[in-house]
HTML snippet that shows the backbone in 3Dmol.js (N, CA, C, O; Angstrom):
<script src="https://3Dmol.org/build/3Dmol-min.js"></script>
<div id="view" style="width:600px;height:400px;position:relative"></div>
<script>
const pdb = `
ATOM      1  N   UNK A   1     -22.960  25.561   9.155  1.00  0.00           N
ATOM      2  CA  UNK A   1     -22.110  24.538   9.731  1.00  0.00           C
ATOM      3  C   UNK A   1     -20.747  25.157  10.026  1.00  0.00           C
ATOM      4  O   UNK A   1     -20.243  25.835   9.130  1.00  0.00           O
ATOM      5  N   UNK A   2     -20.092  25.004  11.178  1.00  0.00           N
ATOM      6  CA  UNK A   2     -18.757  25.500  11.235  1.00  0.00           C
ATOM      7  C   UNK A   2     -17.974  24.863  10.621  1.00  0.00           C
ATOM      8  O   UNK A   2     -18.226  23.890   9.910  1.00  0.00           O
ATOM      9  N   UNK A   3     -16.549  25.531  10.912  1.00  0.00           N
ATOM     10  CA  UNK A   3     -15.637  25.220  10.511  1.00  0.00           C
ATOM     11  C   UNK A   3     -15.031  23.710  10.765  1.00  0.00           C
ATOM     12  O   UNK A   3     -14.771  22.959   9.825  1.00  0.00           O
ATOM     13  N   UNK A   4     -14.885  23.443  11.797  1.00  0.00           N
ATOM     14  CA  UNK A   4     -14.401  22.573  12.697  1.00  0.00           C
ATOM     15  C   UNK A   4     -15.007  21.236  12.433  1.00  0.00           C
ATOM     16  O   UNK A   4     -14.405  20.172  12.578  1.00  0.00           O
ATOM     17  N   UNK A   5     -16.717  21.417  11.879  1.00  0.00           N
ATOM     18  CA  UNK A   5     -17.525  20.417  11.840  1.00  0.00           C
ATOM     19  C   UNK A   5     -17.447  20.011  10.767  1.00  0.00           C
ATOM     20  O   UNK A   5     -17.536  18.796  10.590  1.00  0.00           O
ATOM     21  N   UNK A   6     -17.283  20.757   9.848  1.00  0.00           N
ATOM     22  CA  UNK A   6     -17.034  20.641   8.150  1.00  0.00           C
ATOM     23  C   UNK A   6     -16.310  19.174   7.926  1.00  0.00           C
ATOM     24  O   UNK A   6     -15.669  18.804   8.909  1.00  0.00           O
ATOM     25  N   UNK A   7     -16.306  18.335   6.866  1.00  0.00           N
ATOM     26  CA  UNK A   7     -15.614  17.651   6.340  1.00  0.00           C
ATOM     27  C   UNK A   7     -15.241  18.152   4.978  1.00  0.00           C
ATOM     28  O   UNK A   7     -15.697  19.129   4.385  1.00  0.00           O
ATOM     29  N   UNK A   8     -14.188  17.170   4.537  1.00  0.00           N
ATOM     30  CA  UNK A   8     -13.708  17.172   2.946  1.00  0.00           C
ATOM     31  C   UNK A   8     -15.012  17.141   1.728  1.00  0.00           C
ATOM     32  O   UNK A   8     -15.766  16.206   1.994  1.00  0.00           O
ATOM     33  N   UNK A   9     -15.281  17.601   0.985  1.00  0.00           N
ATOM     34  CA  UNK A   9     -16.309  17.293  -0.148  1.00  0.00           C
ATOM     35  C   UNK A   9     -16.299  16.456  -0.476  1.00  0.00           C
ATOM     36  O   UNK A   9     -17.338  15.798  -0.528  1.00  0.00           O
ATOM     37  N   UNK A  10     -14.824  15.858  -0.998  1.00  0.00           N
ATOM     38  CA  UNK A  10     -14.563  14.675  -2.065  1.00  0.00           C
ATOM     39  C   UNK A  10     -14.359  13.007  -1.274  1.00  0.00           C
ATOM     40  O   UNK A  10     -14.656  11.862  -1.614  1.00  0.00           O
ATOM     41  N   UNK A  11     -13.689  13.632  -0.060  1.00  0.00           N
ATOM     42  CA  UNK A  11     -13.220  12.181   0.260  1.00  0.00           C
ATOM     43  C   UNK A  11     -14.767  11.622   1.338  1.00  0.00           C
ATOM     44  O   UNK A  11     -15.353  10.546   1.223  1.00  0.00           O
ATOM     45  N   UNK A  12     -15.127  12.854   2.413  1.00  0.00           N
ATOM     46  CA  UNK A  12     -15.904  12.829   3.399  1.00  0.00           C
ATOM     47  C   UNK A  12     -15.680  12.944   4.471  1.00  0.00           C
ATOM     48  O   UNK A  12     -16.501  13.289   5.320  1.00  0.00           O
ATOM     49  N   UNK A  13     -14.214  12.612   4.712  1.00  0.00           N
ATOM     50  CA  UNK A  13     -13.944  12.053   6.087  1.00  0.00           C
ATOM     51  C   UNK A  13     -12.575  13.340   6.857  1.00  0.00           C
ATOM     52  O   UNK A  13     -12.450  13.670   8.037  1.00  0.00           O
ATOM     53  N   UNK A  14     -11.856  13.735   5.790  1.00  0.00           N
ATOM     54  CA  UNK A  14     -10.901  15.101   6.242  1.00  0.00           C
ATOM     55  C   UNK A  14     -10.982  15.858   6.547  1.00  0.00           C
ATOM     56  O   UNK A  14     -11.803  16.437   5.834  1.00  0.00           O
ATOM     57  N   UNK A  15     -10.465  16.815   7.704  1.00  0.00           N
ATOM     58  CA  UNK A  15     -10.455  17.747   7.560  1.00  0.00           C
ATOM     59  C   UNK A  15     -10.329  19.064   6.399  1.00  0.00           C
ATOM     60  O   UNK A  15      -9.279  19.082   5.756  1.00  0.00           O
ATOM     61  N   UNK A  16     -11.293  20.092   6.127  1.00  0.00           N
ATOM     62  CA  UNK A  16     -10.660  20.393   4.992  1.00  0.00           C
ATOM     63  C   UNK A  16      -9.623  21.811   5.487  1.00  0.00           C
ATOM     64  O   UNK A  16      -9.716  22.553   6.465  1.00  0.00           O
ATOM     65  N   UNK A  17      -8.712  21.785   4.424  1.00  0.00           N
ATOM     66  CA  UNK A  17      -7.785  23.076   4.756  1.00  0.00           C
ATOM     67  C   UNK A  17      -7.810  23.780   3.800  1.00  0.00           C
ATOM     68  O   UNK A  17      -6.833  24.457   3.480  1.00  0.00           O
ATOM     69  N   UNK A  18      -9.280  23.773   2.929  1.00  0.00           N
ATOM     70  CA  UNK A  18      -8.571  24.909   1.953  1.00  0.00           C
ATOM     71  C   UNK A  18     -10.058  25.247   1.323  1.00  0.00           C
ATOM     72  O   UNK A  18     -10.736  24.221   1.271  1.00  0.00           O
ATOM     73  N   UNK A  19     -10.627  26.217   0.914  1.00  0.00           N
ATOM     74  CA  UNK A  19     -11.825  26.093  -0.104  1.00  0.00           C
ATOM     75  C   UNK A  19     -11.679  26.770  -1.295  1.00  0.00           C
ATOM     76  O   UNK A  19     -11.111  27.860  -1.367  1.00  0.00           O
ATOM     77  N   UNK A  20     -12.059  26.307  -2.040  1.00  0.00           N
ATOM     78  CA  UNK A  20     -12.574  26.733  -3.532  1.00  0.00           C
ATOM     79  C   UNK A  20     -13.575  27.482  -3.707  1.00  0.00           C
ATOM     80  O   UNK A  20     -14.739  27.081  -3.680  1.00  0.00           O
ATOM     81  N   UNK A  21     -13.222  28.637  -3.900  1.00  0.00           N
ATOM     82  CA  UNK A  21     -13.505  30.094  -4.168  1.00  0.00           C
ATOM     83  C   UNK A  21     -14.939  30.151  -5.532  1.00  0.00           C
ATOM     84  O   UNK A  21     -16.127  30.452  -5.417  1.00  0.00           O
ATOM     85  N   UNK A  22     -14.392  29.857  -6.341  1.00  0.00           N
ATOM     86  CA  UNK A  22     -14.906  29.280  -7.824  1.00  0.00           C
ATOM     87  C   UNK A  22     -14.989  27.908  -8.537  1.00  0.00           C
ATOM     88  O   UNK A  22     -14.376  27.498  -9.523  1.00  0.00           O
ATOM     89  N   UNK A  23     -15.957  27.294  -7.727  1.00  0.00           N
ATOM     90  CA  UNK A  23     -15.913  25.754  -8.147  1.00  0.00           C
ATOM     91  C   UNK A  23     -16.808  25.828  -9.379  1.00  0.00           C
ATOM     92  O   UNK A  23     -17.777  26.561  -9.579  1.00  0.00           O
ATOM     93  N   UNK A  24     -16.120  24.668 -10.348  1.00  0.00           N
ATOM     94  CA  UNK A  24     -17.209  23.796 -11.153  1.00  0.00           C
ATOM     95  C   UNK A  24     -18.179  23.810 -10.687  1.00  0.00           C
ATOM     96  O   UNK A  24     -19.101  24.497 -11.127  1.00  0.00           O
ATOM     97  N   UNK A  25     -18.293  22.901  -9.438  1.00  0.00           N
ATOM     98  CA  UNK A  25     -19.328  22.139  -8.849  1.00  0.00           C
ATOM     99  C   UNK A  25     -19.813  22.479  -7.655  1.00  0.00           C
ATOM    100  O   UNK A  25     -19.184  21.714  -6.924  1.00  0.00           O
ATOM    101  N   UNK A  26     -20.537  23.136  -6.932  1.00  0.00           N
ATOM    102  CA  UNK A  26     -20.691  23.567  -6.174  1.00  0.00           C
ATOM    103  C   UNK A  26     -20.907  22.784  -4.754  1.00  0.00           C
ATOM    104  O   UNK A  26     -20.749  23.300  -3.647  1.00  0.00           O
ATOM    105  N   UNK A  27     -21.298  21.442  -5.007  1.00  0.00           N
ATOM    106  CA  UNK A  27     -20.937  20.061  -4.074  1.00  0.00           C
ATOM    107  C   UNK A  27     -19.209  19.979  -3.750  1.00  0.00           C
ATOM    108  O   UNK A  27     -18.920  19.103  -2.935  1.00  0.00           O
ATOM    109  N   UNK A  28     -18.378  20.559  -4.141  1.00  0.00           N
ATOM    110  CA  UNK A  28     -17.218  20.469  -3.833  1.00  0.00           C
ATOM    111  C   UNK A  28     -16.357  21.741  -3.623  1.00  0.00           C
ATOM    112  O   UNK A  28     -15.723  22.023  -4.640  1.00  0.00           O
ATOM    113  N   UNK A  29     -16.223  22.317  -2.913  1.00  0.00           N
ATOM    114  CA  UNK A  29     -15.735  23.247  -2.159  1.00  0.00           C
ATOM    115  C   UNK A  29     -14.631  23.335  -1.064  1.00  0.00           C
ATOM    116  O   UNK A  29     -13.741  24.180  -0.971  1.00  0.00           O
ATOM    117  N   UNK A  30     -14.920  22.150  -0.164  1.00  0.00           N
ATOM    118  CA  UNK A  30     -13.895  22.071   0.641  1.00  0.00           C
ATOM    119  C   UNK A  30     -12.848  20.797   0.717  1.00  0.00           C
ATOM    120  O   UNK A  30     -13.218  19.629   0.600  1.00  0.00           O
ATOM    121  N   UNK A  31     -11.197  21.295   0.976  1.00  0.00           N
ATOM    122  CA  UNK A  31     -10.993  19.811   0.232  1.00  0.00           C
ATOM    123  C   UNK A  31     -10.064  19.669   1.672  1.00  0.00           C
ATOM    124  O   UNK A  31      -9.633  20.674   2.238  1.00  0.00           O
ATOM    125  N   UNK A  32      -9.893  18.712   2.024  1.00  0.00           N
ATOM    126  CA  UNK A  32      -8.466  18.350   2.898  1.00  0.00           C
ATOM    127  C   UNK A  32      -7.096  18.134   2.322  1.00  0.00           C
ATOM    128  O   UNK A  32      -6.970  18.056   1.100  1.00  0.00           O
ATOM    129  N   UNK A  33      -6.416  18.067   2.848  1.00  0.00           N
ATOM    130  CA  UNK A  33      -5.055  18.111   2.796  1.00  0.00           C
ATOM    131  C   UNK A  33      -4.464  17.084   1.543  1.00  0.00           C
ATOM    132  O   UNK A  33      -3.675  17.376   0.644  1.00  0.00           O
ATOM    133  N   UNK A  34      -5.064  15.929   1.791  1.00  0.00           N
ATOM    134  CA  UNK A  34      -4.809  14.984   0.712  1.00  0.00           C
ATOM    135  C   UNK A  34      -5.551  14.595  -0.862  1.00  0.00           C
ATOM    136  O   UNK A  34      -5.361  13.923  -1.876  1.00  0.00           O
ATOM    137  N   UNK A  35      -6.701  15.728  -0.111  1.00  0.00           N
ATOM    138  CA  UNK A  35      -7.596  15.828  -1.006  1.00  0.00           C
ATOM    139  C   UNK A  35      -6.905  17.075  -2.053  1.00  0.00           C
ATOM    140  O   UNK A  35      -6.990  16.840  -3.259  1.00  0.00           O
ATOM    141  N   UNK A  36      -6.421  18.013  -1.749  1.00  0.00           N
ATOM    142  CA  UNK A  36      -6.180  19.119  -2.098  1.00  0.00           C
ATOM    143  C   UNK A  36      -4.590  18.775  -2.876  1.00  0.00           C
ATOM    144  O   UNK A  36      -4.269  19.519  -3.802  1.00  0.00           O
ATOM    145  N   UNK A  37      -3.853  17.903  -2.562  1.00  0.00           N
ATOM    146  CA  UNK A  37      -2.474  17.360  -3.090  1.00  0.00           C
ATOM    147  C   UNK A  37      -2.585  16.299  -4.169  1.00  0.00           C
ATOM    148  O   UNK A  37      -1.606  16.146  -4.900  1.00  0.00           O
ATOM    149  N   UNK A  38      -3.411  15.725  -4.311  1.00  0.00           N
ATOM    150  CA  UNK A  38      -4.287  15.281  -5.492  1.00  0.00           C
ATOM    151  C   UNK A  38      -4.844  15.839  -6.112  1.00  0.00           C
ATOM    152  O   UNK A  38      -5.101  15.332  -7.203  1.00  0.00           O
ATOM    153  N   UNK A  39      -5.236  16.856  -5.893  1.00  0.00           N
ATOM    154  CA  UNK A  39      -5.576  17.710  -7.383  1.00  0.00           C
ATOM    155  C   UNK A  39      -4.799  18.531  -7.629  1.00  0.00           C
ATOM    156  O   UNK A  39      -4.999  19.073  -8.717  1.00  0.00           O
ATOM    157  N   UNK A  40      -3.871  18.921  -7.017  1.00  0.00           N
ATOM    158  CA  UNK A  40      -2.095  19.354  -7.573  1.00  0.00           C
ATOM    159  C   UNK A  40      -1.448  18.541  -8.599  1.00  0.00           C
ATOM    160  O   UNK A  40      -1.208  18.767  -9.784  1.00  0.00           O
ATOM    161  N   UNK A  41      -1.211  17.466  -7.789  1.00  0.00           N
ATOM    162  CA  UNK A  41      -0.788  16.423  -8.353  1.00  0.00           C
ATOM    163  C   UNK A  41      -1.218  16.282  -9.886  1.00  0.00           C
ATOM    164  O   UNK A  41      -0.380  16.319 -10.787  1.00  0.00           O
ATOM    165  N   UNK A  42      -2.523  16.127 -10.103  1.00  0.00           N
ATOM    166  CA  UNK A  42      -3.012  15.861 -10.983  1.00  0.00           C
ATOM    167  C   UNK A  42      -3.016  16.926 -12.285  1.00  0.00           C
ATOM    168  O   UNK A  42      -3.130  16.552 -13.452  1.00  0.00           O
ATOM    169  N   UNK A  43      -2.880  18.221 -11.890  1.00  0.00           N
ATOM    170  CA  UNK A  43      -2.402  19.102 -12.727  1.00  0.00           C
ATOM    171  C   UNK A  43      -3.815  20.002 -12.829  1.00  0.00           C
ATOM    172  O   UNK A  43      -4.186  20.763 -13.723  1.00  0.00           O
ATOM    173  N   UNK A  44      -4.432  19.638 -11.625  1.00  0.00           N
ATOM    174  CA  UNK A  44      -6.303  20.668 -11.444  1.00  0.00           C
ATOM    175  C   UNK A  44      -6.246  21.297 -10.245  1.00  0.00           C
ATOM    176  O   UNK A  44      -7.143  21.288  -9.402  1.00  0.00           O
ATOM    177  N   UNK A  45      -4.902  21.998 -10.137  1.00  0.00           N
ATOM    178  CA  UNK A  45      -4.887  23.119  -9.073  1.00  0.00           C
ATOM    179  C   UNK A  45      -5.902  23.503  -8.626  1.00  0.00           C
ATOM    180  O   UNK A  45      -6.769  23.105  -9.404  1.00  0.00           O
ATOM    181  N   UNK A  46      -6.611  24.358  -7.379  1.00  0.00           N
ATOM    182  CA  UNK A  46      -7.792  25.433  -7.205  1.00  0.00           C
ATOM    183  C   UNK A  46      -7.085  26.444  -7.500  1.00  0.00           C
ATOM    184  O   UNK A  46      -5.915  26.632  -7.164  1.00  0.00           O
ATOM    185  N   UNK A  47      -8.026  27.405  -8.388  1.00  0.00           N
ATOM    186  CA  UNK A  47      -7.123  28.441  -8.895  1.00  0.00           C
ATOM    187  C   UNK A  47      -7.589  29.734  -7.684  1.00  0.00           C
ATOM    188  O   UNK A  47      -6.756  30.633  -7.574  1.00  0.00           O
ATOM    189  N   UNK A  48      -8.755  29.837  -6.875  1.00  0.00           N
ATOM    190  CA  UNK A  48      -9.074  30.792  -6.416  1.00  0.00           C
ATOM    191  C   UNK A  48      -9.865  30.195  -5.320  1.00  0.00           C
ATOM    192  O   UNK A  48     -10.985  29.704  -5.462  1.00  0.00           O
ATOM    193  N   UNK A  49      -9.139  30.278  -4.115  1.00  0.00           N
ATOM    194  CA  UNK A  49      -8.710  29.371  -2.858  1.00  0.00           C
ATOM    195  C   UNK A  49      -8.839  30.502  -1.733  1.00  0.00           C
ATOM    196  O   UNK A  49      -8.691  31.695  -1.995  1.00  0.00           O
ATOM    197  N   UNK A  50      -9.085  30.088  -0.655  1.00  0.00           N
ATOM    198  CA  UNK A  50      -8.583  30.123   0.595  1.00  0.00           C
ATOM    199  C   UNK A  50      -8.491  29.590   1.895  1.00  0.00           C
ATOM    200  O   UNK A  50      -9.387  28.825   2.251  1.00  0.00           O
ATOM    201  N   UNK A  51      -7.618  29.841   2.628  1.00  0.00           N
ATOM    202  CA  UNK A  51      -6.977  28.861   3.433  1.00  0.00           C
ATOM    203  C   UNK A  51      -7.811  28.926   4.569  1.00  0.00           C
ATOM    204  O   UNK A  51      -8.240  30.060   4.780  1.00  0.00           O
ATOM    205  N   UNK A  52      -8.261  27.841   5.563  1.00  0.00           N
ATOM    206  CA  UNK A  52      -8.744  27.699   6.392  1.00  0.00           C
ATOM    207  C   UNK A  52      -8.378  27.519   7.713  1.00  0.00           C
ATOM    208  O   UNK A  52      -9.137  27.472   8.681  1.00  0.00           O
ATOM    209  N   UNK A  53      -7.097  27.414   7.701  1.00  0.00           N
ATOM    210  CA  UNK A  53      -6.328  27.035   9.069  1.00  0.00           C
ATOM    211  C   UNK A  53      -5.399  27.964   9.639  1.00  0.00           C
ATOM    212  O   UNK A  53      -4.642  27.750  10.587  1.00  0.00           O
ATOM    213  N   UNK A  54      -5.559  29.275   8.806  1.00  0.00           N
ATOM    214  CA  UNK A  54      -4.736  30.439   9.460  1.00  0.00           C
ATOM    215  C   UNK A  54      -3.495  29.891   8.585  1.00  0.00           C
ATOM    216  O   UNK A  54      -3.079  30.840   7.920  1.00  0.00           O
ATOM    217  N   UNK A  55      -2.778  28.777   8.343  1.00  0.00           N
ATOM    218  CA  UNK A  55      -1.461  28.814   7.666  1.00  0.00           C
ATOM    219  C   UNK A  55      -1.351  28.761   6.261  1.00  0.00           C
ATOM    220  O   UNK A  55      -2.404  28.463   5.697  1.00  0.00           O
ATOM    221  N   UNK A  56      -0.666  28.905   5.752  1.00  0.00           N
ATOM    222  CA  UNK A  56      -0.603  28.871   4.245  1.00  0.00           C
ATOM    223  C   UNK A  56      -0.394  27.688   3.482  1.00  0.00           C
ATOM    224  O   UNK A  56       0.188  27.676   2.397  1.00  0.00           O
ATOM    225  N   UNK A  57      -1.010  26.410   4.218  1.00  0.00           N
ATOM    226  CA  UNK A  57      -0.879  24.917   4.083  1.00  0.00           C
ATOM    227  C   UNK A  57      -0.841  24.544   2.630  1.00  0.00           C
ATOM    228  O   UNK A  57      -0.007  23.726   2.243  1.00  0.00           O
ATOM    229  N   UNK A  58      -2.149  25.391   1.364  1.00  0.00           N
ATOM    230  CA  UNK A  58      -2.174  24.751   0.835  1.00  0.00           C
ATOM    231  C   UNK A  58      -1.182  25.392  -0.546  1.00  0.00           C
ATOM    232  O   UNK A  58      -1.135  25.043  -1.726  1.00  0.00           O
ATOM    233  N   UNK A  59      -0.466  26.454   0.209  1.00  0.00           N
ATOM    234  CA  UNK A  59       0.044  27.305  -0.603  1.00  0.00           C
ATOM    235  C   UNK A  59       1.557  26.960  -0.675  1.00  0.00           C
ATOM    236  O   UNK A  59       2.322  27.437  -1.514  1.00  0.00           O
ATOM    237  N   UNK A  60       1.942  25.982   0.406  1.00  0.00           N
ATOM    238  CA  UNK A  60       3.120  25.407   0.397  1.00  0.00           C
ATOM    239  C   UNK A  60       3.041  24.024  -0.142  1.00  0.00           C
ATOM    240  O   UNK A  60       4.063  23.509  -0.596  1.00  0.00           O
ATOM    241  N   UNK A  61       1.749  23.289  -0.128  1.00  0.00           N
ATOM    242  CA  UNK A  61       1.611  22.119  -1.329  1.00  0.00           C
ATOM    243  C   UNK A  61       1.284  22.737  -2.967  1.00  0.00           C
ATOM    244  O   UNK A  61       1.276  22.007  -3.958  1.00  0.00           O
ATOM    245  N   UNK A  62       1.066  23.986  -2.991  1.00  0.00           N
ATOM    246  CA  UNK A  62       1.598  24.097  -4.632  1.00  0.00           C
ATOM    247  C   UNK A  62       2.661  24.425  -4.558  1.00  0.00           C
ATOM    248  O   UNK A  62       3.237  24.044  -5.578  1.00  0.00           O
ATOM    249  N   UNK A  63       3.616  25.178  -3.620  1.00  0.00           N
ATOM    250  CA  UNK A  63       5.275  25.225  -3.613  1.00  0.00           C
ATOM    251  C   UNK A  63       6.106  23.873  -4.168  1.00  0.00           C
ATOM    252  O   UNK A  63       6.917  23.662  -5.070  1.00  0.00           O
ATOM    253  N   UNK A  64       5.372  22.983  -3.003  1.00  0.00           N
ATOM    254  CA  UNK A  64       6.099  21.425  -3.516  1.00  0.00           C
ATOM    255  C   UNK A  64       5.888  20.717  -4.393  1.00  0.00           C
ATOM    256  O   UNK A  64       6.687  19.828  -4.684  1.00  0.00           O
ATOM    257  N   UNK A  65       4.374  20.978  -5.283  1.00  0.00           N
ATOM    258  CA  UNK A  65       3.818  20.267  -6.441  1.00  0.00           C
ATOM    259  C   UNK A  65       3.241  20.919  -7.374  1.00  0.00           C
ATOM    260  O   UNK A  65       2.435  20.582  -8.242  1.00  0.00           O
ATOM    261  N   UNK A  66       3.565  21.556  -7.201  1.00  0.00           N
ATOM    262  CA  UNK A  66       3.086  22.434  -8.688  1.00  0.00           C
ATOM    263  C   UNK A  66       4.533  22.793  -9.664  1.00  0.00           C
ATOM    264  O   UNK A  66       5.231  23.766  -9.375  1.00  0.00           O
ATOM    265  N   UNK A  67       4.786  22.112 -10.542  1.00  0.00           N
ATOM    266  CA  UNK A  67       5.463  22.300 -11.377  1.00  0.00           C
ATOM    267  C   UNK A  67       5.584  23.548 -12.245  1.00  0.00           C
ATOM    268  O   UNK A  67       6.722  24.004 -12.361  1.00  0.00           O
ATOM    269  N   UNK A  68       4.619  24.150 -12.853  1.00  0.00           N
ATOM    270  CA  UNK A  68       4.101  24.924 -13.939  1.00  0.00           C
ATOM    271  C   UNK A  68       4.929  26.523 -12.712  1.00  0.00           C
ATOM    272  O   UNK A  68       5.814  27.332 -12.989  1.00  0.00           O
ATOM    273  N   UNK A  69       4.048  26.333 -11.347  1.00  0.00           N
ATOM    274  CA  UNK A  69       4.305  27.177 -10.415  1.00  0.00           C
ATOM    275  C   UNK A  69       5.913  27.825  -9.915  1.00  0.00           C
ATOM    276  O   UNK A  69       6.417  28.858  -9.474  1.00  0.00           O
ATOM    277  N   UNK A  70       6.267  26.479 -10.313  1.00  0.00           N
ATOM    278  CA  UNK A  70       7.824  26.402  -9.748  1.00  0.00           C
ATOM    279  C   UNK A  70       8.931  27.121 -11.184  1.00  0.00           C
ATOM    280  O   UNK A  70       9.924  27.848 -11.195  1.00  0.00           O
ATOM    281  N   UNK A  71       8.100  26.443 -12.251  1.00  0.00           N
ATOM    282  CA  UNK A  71       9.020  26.786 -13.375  1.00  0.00           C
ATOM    283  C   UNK A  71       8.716  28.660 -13.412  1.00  0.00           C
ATOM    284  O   UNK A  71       9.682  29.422 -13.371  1.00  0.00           O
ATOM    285  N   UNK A  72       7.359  29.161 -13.489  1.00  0.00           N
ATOM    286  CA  UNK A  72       7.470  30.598 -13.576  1.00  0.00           C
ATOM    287  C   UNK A  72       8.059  31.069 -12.500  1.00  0.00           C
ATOM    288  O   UNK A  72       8.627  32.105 -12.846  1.00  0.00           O
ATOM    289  N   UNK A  73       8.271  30.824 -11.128  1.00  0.00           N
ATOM    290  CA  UNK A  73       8.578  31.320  -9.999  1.00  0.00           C
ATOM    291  C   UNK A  73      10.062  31.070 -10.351  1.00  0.00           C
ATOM    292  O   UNK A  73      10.417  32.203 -10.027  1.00  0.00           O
ATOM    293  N   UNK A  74      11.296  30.443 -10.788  1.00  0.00           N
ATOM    294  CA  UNK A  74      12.046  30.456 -11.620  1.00  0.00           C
ATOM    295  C   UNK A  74      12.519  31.174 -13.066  1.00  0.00           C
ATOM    296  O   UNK A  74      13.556  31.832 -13.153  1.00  0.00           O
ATOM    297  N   UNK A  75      11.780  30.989 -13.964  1.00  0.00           N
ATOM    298  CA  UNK A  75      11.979  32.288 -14.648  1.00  0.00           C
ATOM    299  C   UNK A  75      11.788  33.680 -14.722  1.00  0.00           C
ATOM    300  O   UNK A  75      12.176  34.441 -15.609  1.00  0.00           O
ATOM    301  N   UNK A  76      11.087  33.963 -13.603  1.00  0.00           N
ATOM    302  CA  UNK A  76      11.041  35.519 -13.485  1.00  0.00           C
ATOM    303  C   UNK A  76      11.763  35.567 -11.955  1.00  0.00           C
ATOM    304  O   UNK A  76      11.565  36.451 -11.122  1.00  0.00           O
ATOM    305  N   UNK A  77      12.565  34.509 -11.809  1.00  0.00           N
ATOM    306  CA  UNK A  77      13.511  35.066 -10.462  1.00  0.00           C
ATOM    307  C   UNK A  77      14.856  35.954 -11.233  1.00  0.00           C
ATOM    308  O   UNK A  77      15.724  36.484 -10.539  1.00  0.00           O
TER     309      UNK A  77
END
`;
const viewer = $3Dmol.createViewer("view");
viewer.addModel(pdb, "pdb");
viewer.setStyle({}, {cartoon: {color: "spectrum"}});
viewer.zoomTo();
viewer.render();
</script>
């Protein structure tokens, strides 16, 4: 299935922008945008990811929500 055709795992309906490298679950792999900021959010990062859209989309939603991310990226500045 391409890229383009792909949906979100979790929600169904998103585009996804990001996949999970090393899933739990192997039914869930690709997540969209909102899909993927919810599990930031939630504190269940993907730890071993990559990006699907050429930009670093989901790497600038752990910039903005990842706490844990922000505090080491801070102490070793």
């Amino acid at each position: 299935m391409g890229a383009h055709s792909r949906k979100c795992d979790w929600c169904g309906s998103g585009t996804p922008i990001v996949r999970d490298m090393e899933p739990l679950n192997a039914d869930y792999q690709y997540w969209c945008v909102e899909c993927a900021r919810a599990l930031i959010i939630k504190g269940d990062p993907i730890e071993t990811y990559r990006e699907l859209e050429g930009e670093p989309i989901y790497g600038r939603l752990l910039d903005e929500h990842c706490t844990l991310k922000r505090f080491y990226s801070f102490a070793t500045a």
